[in-house]
C-alpha positions as CSV (number, residue, x, y, z in Angstrom):
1,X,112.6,84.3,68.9
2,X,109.3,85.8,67.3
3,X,108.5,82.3,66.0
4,X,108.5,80.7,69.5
5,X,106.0,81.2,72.1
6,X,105.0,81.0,76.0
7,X,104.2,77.2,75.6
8,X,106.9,76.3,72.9
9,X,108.6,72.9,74.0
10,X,111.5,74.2,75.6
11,X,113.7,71.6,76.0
12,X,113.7,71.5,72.6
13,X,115.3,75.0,72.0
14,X,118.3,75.4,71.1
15,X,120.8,77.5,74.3
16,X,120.2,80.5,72.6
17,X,116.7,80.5,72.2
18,X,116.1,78.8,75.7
19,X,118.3,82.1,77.1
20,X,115.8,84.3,74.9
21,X,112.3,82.7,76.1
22,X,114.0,83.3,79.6
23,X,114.8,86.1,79.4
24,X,111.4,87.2,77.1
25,X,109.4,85.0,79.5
26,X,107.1,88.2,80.6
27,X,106.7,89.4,76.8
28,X,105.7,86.0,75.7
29,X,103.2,85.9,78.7
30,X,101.7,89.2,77.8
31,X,101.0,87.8,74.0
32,X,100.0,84.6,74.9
33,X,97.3,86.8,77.0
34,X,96.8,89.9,74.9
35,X,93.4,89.0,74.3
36,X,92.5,88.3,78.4
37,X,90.7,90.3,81.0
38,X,93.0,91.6,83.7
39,X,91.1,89.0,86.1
40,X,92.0,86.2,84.3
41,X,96.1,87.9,83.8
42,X,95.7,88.2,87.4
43,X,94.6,84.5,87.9
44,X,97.8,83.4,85.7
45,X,100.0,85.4,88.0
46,X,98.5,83.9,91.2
47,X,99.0,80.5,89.9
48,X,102.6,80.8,90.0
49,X,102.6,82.4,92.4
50,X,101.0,80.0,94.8
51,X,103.6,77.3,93.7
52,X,106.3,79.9,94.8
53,X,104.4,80.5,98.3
54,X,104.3,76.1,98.7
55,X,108.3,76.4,97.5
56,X,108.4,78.8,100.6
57,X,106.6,76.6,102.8
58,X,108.8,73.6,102.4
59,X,111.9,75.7,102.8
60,X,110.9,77.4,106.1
61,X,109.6,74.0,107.2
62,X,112.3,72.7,107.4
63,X,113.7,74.8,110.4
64,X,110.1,74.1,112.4
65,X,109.1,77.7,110.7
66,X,106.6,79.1,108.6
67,X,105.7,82.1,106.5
68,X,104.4,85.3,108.4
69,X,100.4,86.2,108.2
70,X,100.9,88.9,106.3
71,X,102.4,86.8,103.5
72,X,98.8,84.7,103.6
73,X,97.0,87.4,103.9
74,X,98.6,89.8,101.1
75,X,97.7,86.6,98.6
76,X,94.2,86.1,100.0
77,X,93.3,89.8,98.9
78,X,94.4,89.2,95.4
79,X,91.7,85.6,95.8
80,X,89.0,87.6,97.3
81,X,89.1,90.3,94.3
82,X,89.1,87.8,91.7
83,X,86.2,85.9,94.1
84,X,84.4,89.7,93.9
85,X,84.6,89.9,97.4
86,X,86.5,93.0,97.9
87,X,87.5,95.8,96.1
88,X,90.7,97.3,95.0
89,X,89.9,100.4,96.8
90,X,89.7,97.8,99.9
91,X,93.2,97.3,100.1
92,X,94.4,100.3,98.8
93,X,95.8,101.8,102.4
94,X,97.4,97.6,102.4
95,X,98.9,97.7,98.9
96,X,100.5,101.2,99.2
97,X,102.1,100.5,103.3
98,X,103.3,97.0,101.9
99,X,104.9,97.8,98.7
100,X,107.1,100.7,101.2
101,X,107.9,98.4,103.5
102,X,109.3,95.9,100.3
103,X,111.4,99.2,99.4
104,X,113.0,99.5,102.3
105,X,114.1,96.2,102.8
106,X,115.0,95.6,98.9
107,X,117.1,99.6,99.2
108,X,116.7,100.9,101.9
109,X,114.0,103.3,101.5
110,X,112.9,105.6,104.0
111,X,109.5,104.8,105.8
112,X,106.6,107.5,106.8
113,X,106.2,107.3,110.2
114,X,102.8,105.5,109.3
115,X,104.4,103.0,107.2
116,X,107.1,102.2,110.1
117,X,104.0,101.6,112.3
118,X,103.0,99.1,109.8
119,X,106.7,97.8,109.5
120,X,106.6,97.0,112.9
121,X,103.2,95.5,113.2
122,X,103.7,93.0,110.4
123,X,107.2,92.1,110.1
124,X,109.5,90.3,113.6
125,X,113.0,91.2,113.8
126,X,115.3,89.6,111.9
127,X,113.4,88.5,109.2
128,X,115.2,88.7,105.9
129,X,114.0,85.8,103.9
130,X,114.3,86.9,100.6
131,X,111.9,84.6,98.6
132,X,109.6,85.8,101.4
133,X,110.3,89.2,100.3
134,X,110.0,88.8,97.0
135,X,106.7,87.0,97.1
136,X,105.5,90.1,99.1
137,X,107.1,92.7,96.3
138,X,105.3,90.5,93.5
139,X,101.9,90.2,95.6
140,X,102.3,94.2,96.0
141,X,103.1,94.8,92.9
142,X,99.4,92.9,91.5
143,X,97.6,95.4,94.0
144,X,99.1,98.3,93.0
145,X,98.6,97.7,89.1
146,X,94.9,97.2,90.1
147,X,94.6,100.3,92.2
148,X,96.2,101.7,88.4
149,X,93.9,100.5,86.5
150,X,90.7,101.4,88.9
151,X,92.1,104.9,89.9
152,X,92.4,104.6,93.5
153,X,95.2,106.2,95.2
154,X,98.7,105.7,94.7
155,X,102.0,106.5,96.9
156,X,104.0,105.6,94.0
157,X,104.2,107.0,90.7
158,X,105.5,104.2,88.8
159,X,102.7,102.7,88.6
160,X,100.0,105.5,87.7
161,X,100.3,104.9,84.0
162,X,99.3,100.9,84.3
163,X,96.6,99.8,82.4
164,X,97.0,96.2,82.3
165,X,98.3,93.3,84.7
166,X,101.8,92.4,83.5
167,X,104.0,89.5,84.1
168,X,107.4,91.2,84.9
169,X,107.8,89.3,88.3
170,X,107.6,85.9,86.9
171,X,110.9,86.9,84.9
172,X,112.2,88.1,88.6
173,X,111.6,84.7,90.0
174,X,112.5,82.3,86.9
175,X,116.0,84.7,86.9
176,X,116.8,83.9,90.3
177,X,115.8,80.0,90.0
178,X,118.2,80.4,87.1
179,X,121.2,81.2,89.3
180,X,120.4,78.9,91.9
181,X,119.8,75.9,90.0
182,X,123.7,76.3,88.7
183,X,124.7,74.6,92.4
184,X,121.1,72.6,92.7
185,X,121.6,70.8,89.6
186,X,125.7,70.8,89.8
187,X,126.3,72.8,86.7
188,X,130.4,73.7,86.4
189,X,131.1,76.6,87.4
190,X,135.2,77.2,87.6
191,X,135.1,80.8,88.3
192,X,133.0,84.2,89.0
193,X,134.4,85.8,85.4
194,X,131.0,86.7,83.4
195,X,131.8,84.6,80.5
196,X,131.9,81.3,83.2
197,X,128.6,82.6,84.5
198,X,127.2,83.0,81.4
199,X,128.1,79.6,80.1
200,X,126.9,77.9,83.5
201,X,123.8,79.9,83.1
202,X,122.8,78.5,79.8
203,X,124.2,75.1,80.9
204,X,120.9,75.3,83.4
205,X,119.0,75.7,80.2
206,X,119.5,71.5,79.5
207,X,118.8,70.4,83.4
208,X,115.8,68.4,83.6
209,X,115.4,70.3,87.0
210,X,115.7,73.9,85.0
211,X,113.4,72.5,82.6
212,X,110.5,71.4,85.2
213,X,110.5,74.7,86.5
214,X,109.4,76.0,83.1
215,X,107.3,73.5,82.7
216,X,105.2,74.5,85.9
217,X,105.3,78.4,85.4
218,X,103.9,76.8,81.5
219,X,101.2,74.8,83.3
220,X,100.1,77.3,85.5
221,X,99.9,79.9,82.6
222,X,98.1,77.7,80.6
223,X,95.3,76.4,83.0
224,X,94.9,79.8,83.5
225,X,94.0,80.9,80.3
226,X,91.2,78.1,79.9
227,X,89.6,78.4,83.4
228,X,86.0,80.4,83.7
229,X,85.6,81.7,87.8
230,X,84.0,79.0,88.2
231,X,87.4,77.0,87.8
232,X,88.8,79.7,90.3
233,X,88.6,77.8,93.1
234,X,89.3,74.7,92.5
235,X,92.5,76.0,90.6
236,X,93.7,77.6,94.2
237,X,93.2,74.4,95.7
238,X,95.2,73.0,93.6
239,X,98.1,75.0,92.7
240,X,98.5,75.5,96.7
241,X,100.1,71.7,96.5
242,X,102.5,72.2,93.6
243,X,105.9,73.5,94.1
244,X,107.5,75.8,91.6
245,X,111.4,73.4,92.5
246,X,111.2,69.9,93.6
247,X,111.0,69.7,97.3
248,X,114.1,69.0,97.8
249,X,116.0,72.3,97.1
250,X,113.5,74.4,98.9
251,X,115.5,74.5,102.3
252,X,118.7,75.5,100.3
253,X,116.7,78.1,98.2
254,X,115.8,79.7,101.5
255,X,119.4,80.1,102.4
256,X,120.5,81.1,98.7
């Protein structure tokens, strides 16, 4: 795998190496940047990101709804520190209240009686959209790597020892567009066994739907890597009309 990288070709790999650069997506990312500020590692998170939040959109659309203000708002933090605008020690209090309330909907974690206040204030009953949860985790998870890596304070002590922005929830997301795209691009799959899976999996791999998604996480990655701040903007703008899945999948990705 060492000799392919983040913007290898990869339709042109081979099943086995597609499944590794899936699977090493978040490695490969953190070479390609190795050499970048955590601003501009930030910037190529939030690209992808916003094509997930315009995935969410559709979806929700669909059913005459849209995503909750807080969703918005977590994202806008991440803009306005890379805009120098805030601080990380401006959303510490935000970071550390959100990333609970993720836990306890992702396992159940117990909530302070603080963070339930939050809970309440920001999140209607019955809302259990998971790509809206998972943009959330991955929105929290950028904040509390910065508050790491400016040494503000922390609830959680799995991230005290970050130093750098990582890429680990772009591997969350292309994993799950993995699975789904087994029924969106009506891959066989004759049973639930693991070596069925497996094989439906890596039959994904050769979808020119599969394929588009890595070619937008690629494109994202890329401009990011080449922009100056001054590009910052105009990138947002942008990447706010792309869609990590054709449009339309997004409805059935909200109910997958």
């Amino acid at each position: 795998m060492s000799v392919h990288t983040l913007f290898y070709d990869f339709a042109s790999l081979s099943r086995k190496d597609a499944g590794d650069w899936v699977s090493n997506c978040g490695k490969l990312a953190d070479e390609a940047f190795k050499n970048s500020s955590n601003q501009t590692r930030l910037l190529g998170n939030l690209l992808v990101l916003e094509q997930y939040m315009h995935t969410l959109e559709q979806g929700l659309q669909e059913n005459g709804e849209e995503p909750l203000p807080i969703t918005y708002l977590s994202i806008q933090m991440l803009w306005d520190y890379l805009d120098g605008k805030i601080k990380p020690s401006d959303f510490a209090d935000f970071a550390n209240a959100l990333y609970a309330c993720v836990l306890e909907f992702m396992v159940g974690e117990e909530l302070t009686e603080e963070q339930a206040a939050f809970y309440d204030n920001h999140f209607p009953e019955g809302n259990d959209n998971l790509v809206q949860w998972e943009i959330l985790c991955w929105a929290s998870f950028l904040m509390l790597e910065l508050l790491s890596i400016y040494g503000e304070r922390l609830d959680f002590d799995e991230f005290e020892s970050c130093d750098v922005i990582d890429f680990v929830e772009i591997d969350e997301m292309l994993n799950g567009l993995n699975d789904a795209c087994i029924d969106f691009a009506g891959v066989e799959c004759p049973s639930s066994y693991a070596k069925d899976v497996i094989k439906a999996m890596e039959d994904v791999y050769e979808t020119p739907l599969f394929q588009s998604i890595v070619l937008q996480i690629q494109k994202g990655l890329k401009d990011a890597l080449e922009a100056a701040p001054d590009d910052y903007a105009k990138l947002r703008a942008e990447y706010q009309q792309y869609s990590i899945i054709p449009q339309e999948f997004a409805a059935d990705l909200m109910e997958y």
